[in-house]
N, CA, C, O and CB atoms as a CASP TS submission, in Angstrom:
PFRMAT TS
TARGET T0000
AUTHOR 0000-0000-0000
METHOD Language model
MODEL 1
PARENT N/A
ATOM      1  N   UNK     1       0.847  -1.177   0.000  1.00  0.00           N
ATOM      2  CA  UNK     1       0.000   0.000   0.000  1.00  0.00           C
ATOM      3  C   UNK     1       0.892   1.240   0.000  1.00  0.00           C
ATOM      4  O   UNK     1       1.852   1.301   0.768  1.00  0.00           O
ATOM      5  CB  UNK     1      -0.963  -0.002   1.223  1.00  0.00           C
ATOM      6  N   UNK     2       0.577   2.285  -0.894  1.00  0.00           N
ATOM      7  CA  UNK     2       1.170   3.607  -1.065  1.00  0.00           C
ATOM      8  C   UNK     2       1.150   4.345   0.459  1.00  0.00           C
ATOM      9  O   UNK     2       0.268   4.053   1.266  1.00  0.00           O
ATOM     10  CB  UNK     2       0.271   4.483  -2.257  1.00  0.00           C
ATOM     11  N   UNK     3       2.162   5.286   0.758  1.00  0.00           N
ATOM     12  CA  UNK     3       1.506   6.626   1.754  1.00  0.00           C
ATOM     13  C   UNK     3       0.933   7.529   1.238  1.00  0.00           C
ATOM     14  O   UNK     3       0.795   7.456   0.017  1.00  0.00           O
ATOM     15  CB  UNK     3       2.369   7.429   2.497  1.00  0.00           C
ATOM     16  N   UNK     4       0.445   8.586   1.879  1.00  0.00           N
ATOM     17  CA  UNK     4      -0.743   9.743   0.744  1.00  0.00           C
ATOM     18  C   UNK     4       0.446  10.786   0.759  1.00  0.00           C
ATOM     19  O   UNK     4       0.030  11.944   0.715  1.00  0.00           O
ATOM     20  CB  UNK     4      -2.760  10.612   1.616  1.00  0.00           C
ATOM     21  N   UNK     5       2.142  10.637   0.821  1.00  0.00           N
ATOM     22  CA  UNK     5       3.041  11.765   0.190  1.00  0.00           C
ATOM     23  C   UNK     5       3.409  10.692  -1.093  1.00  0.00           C
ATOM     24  O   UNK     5       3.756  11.237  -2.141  1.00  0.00           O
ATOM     25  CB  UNK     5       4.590  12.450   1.329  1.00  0.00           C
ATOM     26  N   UNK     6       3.366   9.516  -1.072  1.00  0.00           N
ATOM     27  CA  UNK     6       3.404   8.631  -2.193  1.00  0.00           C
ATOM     28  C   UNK     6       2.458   9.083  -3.191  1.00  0.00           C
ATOM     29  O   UNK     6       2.835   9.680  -4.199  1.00  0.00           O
ATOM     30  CB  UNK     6       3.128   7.243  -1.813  1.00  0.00           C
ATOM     31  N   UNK     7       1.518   8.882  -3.005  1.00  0.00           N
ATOM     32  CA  UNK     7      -0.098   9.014  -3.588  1.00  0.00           C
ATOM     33  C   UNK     7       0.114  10.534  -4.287  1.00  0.00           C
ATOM     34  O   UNK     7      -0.335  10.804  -5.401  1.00  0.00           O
ATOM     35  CB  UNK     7      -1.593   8.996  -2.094  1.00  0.00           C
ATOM     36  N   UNK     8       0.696  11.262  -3.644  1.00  0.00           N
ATOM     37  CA  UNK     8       0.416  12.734  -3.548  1.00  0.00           C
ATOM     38  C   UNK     8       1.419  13.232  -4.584  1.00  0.00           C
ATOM     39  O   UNK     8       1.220  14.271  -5.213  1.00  0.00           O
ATOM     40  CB  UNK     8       0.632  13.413  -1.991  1.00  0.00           C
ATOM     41  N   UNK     9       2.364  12.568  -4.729  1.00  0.00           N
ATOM     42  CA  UNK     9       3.595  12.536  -5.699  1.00  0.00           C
ATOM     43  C   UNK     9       3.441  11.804  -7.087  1.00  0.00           C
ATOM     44  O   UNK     9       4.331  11.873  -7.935  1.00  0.00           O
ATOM     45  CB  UNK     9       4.765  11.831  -4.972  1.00  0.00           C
ATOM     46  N   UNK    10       2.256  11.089  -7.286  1.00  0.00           N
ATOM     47  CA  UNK    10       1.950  10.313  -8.444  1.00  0.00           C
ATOM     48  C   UNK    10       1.175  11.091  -8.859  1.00  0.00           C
ATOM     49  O   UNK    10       1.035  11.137 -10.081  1.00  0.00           O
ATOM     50  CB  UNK    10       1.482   9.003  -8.389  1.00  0.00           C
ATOM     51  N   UNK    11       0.390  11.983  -8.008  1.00  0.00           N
ATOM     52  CA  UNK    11      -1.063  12.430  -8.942  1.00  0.00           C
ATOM     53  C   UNK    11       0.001  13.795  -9.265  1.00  0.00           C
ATOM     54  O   UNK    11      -0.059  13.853 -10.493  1.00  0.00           O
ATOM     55  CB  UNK    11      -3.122  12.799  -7.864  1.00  0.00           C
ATOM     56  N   UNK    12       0.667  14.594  -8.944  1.00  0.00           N
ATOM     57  CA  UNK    12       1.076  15.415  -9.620  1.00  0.00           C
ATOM     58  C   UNK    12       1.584  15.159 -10.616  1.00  0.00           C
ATOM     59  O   UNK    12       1.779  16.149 -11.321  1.00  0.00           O
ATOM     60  CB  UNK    12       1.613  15.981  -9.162  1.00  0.00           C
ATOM     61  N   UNK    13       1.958  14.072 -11.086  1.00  0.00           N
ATOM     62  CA  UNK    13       2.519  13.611 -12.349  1.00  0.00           C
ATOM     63  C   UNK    13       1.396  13.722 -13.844  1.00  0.00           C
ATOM     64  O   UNK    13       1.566  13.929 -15.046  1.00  0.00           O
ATOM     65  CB  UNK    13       2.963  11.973 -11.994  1.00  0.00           C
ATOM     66  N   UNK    14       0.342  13.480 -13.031  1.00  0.00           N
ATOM     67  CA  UNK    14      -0.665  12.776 -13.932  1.00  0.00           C
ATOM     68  C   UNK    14      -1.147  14.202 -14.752  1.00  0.00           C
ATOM     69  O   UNK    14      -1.279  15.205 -14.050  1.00  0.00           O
ATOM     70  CB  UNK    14      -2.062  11.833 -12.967  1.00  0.00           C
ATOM     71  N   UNK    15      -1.393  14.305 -16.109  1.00  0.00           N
ATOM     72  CA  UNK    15      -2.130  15.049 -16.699  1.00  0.00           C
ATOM     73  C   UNK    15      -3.599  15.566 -15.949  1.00  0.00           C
ATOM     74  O   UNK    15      -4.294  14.795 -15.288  1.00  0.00           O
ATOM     75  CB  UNK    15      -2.258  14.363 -17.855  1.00  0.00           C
ATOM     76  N   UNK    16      -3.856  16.677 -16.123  1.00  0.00           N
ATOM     77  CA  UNK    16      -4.455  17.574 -15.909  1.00  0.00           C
ATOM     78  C   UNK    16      -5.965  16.871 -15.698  1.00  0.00           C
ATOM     79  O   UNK    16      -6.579  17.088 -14.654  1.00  0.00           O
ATOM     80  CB  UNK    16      -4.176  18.578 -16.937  1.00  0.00           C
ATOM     81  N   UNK    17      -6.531  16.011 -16.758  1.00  0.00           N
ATOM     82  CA  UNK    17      -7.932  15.750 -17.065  1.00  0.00           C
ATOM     83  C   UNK    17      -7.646  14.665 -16.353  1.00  0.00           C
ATOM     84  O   UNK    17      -8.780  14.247 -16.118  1.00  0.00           O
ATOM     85  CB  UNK    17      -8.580  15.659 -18.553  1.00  0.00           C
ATOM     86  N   UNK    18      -6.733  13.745 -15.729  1.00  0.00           N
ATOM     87  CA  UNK    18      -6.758  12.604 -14.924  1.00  0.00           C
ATOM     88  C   UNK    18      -6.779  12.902 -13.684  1.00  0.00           C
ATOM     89  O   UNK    18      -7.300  12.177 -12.837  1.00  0.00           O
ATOM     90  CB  UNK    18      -5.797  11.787 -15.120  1.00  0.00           C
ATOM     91  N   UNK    19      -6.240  13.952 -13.449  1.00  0.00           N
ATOM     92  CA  UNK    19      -6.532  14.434 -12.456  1.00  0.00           C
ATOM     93  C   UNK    19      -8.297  14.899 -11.633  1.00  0.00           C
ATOM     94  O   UNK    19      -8.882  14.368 -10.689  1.00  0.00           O
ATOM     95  CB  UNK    19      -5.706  15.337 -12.754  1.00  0.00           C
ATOM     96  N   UNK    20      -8.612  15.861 -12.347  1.00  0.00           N
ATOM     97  CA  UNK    20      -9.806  16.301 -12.504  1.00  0.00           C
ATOM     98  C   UNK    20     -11.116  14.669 -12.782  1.00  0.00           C
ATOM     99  O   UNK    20     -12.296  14.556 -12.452  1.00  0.00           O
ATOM    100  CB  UNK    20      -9.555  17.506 -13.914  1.00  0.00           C
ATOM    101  N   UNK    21     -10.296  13.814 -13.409  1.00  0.00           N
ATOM    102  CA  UNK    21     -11.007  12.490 -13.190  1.00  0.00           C
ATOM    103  C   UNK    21     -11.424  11.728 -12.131  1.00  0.00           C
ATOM    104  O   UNK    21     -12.498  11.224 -11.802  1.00  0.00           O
ATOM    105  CB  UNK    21     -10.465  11.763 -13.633  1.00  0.00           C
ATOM    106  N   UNK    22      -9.445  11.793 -11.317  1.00  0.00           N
ATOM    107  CA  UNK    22      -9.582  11.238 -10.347  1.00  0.00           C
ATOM    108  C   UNK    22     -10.607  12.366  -8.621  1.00  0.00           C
ATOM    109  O   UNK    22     -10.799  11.861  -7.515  1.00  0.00           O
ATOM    110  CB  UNK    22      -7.911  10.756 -10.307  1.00  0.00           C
ATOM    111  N   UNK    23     -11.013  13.804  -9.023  1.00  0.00           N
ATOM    112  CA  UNK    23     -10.990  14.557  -7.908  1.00  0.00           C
ATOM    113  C   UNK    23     -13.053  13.548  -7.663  1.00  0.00           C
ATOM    114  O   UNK    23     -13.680  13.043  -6.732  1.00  0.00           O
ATOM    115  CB  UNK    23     -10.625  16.875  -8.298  1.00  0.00           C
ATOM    116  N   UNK    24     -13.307  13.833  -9.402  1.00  0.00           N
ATOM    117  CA  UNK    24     -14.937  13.361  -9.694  1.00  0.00           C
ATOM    118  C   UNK    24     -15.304  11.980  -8.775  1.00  0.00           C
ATOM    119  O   UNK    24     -16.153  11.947  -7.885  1.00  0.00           O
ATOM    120  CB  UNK    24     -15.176  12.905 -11.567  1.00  0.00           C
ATOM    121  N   UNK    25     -14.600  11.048  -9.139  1.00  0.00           N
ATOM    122  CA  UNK    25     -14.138   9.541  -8.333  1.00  0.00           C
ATOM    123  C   UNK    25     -14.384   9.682  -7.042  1.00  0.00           C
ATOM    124  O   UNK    25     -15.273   9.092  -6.427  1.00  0.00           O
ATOM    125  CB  UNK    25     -12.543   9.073  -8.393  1.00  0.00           C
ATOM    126  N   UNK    26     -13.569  10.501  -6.576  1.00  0.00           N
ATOM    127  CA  UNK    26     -13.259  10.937  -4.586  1.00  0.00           C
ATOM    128  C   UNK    26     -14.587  11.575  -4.738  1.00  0.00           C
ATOM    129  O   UNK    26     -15.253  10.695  -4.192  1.00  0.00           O
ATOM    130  CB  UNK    26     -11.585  12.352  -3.826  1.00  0.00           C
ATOM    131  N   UNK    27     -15.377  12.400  -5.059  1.00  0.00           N
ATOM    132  CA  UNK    27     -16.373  13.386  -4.849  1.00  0.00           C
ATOM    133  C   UNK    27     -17.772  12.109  -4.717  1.00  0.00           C
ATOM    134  O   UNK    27     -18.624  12.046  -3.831  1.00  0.00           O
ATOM    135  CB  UNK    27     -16.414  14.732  -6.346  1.00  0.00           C
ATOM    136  N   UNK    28     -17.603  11.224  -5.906  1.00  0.00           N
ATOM    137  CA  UNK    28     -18.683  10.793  -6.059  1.00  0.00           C
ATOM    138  C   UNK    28     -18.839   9.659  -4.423  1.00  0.00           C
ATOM    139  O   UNK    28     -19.822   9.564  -3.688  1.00  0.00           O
ATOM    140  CB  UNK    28     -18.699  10.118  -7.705  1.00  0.00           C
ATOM    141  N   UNK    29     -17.476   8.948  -4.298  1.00  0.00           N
ATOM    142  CA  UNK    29     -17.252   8.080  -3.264  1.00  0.00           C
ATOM    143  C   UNK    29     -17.672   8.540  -2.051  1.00  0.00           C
ATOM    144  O   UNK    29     -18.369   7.933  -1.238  1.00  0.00           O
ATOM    145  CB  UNK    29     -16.007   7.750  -3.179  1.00  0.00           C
ATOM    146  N   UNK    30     -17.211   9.659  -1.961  1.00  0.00           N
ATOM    147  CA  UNK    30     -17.915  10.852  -0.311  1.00  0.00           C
ATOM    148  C   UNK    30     -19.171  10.571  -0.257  1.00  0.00           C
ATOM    149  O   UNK    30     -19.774  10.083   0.699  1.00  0.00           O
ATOM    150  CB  UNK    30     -17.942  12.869  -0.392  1.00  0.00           C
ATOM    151  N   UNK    31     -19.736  10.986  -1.656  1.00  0.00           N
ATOM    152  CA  UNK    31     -21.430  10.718  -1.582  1.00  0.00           C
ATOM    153  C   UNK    31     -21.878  12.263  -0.758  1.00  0.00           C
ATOM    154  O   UNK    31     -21.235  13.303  -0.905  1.00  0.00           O
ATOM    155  CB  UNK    31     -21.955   8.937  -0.390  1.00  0.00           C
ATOM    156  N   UNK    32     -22.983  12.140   0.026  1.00  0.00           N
ATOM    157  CA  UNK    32     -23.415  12.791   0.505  1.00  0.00           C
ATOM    158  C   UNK    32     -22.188  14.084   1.415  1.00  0.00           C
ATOM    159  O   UNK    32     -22.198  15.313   1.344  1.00  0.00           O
ATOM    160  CB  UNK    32     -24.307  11.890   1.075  1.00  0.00           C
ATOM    161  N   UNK    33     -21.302  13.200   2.167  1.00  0.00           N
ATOM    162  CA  UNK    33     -20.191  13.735   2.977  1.00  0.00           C
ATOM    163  C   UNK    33     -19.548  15.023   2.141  1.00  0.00           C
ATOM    164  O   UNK    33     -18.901  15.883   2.739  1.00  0.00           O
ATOM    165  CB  UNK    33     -19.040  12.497   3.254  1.00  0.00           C
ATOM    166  N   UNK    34     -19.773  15.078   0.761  1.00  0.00           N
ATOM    167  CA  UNK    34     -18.996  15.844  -0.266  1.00  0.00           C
ATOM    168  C   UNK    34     -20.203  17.201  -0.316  1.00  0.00           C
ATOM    169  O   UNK    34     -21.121  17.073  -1.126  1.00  0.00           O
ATOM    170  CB  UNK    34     -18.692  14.802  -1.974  1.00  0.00           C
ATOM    171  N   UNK    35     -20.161  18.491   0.575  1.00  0.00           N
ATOM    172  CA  UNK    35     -20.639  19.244   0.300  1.00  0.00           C
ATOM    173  C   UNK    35     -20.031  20.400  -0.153  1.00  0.00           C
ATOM    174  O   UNK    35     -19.778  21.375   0.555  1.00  0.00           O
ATOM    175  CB  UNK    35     -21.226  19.270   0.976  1.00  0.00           C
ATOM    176  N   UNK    36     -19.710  20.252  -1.769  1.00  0.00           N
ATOM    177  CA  UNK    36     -18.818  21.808  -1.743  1.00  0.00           C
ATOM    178  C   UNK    36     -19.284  21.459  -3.708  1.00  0.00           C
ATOM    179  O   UNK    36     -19.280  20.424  -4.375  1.00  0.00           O
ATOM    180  CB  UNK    36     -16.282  21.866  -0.907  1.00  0.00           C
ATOM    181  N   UNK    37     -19.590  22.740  -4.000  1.00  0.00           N
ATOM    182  CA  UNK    37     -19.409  23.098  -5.675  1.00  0.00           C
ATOM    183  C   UNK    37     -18.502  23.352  -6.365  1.00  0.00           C
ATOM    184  O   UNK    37     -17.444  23.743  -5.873  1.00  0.00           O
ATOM    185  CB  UNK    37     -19.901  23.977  -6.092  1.00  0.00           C
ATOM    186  N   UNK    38     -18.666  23.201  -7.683  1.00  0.00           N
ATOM    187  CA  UNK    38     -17.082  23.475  -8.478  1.00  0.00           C
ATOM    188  C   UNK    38     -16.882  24.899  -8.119  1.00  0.00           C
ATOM    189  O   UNK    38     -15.717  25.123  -7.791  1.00  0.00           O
ATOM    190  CB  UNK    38     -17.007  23.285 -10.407  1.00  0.00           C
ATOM    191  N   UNK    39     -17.769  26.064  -8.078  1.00  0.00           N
ATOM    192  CA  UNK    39     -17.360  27.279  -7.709  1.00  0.00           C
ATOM    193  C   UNK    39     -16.321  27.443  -6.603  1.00  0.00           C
ATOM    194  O   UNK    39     -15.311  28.140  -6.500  1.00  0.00           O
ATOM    195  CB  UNK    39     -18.437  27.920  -7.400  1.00  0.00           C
ATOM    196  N   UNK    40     -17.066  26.346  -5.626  1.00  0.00           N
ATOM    197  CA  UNK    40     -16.335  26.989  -4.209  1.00  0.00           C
ATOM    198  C   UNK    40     -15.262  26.590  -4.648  1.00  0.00           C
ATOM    199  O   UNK    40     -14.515  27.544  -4.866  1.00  0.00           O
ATOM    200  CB  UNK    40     -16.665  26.497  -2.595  1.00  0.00           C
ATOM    201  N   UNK    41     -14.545  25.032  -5.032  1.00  0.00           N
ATOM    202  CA  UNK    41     -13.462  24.615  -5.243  1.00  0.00           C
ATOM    203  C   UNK    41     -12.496  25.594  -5.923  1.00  0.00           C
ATOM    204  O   UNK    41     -11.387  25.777  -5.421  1.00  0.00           O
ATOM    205  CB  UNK    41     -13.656  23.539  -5.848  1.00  0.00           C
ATOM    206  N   UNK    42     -12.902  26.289  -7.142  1.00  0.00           N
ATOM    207  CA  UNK    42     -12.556  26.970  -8.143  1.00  0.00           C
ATOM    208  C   UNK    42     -12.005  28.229  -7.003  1.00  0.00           C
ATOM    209  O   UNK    42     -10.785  28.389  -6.972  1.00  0.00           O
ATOM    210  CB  UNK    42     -13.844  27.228  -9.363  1.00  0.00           C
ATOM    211  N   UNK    43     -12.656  28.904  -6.298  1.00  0.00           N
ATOM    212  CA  UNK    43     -12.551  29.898  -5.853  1.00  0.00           C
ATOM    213  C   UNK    43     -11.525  29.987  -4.532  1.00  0.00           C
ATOM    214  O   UNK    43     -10.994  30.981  -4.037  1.00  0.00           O
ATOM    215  CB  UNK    43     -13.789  30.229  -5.725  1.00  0.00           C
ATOM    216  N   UNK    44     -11.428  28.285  -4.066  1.00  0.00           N
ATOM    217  CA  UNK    44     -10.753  28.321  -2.955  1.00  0.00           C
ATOM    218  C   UNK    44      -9.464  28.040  -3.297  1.00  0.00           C
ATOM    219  O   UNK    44      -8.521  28.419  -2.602  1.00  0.00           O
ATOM    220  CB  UNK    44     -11.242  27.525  -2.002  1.00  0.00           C
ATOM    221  N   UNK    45      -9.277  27.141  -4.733  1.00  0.00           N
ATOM    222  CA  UNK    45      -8.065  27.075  -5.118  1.00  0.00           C
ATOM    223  C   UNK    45      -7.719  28.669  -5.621  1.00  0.00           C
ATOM    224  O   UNK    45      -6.572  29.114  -5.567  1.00  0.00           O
ATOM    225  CB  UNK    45      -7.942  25.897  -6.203  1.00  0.00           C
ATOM    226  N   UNK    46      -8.394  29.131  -5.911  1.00  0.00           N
ATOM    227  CA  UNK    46      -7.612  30.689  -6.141  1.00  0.00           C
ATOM    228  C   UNK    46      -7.170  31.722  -5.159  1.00  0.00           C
ATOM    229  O   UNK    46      -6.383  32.657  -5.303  1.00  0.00           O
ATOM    230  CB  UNK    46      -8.436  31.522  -6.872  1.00  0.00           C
ATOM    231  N   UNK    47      -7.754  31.391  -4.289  1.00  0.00           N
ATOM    232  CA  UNK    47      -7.264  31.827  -2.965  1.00  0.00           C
ATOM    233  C   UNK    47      -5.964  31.641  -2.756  1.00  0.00           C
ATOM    234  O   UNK    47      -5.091  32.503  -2.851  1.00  0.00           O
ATOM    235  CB  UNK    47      -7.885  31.233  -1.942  1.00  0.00           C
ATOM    236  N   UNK    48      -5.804  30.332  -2.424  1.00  0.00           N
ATOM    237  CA  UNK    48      -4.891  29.783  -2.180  1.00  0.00           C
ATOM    238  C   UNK    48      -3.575  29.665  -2.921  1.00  0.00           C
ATOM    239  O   UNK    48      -2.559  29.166  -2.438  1.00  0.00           O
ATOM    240  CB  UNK    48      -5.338  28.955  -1.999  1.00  0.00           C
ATOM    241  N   UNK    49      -3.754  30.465  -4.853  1.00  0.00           N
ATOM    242  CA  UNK    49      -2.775  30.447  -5.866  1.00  0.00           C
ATOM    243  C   UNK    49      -2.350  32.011  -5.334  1.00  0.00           C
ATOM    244  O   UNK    49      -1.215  32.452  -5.155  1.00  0.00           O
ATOM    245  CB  UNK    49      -3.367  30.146  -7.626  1.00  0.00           C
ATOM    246  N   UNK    50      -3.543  32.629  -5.162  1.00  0.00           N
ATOM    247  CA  UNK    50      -3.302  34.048  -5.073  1.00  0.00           C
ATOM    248  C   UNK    50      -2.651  34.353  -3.380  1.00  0.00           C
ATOM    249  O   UNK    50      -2.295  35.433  -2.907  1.00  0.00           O
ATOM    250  CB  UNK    50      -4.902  34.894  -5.442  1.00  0.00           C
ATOM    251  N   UNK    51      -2.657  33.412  -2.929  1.00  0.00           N
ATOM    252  CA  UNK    51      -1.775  34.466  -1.533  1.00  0.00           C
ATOM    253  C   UNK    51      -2.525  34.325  -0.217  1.00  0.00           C
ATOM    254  O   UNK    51      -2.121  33.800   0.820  1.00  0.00           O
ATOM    255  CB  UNK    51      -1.792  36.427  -1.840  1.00  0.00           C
ATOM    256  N   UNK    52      -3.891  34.995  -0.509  1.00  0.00           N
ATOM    257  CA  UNK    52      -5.444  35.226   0.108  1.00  0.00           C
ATOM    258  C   UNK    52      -5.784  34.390   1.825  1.00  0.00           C
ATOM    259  O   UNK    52      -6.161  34.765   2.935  1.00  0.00           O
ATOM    260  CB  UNK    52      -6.674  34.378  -1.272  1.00  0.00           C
ATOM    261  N   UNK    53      -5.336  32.971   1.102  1.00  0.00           N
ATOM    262  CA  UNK    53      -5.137  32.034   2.127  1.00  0.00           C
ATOM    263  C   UNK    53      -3.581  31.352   2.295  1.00  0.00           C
ATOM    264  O   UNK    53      -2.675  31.496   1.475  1.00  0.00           O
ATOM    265  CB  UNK    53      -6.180  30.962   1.848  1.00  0.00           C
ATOM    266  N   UNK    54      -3.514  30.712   3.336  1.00  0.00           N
ATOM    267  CA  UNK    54      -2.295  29.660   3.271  1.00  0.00           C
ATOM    268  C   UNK    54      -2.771  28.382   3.526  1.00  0.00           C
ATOM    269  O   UNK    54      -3.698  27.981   4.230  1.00  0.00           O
ATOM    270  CB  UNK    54      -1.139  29.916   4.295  1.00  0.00           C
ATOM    271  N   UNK    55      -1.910  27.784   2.777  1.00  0.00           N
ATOM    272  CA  UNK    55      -2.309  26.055   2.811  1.00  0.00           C
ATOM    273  C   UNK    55      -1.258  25.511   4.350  1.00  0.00           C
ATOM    274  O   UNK    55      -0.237  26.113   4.684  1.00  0.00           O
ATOM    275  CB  UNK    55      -1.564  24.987   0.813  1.00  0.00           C
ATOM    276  N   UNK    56      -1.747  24.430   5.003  1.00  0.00           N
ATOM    277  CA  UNK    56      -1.539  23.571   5.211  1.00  0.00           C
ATOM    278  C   UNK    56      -0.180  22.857   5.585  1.00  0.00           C
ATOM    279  O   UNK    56       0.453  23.753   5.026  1.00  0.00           O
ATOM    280  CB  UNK    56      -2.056  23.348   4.534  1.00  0.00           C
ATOM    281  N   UNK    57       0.688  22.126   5.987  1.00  0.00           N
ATOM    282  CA  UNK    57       1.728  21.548   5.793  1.00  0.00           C
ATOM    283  C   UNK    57       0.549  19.871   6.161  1.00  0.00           C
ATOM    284  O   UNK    57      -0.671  19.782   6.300  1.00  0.00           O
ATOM    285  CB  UNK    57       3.270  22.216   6.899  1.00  0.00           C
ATOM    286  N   UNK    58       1.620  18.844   6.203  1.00  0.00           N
ATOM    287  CA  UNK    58       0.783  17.766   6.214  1.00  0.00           C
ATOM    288  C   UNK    58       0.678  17.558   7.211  1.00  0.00           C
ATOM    289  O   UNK    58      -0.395  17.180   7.681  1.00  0.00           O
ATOM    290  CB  UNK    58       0.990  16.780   5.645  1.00  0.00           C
ATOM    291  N   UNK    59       1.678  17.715   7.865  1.00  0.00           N
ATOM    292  CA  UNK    59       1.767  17.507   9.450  1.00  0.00           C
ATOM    293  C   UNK    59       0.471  18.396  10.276  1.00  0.00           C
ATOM    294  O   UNK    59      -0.277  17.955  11.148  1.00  0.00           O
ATOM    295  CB  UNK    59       3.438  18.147  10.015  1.00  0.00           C
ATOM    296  N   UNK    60       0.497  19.712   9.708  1.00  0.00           N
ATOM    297  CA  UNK    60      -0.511  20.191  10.257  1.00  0.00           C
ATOM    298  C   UNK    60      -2.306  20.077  10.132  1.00  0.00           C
ATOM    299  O   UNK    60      -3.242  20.384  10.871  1.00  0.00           O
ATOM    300  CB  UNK    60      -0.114  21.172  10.067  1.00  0.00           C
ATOM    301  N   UNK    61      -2.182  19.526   8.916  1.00  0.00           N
ATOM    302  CA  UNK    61      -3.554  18.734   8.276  1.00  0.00           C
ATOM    303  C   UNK    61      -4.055  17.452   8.835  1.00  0.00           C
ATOM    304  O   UNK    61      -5.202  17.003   8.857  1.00  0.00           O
ATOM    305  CB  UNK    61      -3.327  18.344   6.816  1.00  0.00           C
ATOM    306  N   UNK    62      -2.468  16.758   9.470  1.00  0.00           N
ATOM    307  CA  UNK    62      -3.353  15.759  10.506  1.00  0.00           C
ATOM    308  C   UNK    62      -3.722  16.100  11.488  1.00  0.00           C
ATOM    309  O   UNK    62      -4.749  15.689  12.028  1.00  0.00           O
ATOM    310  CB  UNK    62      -2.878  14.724  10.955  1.00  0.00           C
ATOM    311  N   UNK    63      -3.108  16.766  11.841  1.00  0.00           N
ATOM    312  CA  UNK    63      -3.198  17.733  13.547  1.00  0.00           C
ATOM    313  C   UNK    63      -4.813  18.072  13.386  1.00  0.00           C
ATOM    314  O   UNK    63      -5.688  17.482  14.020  1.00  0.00           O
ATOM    315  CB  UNK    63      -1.948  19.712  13.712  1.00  0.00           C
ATOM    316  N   UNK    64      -5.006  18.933  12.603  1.00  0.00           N
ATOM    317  CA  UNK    64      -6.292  19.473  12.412  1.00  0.00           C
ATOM    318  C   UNK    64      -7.669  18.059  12.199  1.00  0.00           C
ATOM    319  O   UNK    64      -8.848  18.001  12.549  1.00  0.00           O
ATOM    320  CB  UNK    64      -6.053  20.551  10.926  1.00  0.00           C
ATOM    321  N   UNK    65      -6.763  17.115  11.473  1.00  0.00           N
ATOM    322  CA  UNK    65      -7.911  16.053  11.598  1.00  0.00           C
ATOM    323  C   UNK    65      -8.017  15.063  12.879  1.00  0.00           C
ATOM    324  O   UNK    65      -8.567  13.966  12.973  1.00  0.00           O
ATOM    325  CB  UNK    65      -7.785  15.135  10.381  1.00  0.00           C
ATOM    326  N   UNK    66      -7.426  15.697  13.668  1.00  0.00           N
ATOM    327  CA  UNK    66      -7.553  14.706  15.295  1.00  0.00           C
ATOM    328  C   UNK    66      -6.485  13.823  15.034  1.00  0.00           C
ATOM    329  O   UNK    66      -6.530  12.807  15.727  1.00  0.00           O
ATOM    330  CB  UNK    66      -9.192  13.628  15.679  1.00  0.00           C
ATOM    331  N   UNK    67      -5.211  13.920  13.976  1.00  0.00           N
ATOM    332  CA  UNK    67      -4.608  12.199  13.764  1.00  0.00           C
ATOM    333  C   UNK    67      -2.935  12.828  13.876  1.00  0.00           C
ATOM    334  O   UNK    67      -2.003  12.587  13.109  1.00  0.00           O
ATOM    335  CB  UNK    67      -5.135  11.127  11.685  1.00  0.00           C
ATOM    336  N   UNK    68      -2.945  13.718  15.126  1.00  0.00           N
ATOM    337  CA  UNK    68      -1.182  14.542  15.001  1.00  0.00           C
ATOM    338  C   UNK    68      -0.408  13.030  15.826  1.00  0.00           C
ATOM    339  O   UNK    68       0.806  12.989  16.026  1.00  0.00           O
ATOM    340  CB  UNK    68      -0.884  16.731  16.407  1.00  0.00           C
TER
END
């Protein structure tokens, strides 16, 4: 089994529309759990290109998910 900096290092590889394939996949799998629109997505990744916000480190993304 991969780690998700494994995982995380393959999908940047992957073309653009495989990507965007694989996000549809995860969205549909959430099911209900998946409450967010392409807008918000669209808008939060621009945030986040533009400065606006700061992302994350991983370490701190588990922290935040109860799993530091």
């Amino acid at each position: 089994m991969s780690t998700v900096p494994e995982i995380s290092a393959a999908l940047r590889r992957l073309p653009t529309d495989e990507k965007w394939s694989l996000l549809h996949e995860f969205a549909d799998e959430l099911g209900s759990e998946w409450d967010s629109s392409d807008e918000e997505a669209i808008q939060r990744l621009d945030d986040l290109k533009s400065g606006r916000v700061q992302g994350l480190s991983e370490e701190e993304f588990w922290k935040a998910c109860g799993r530091s």
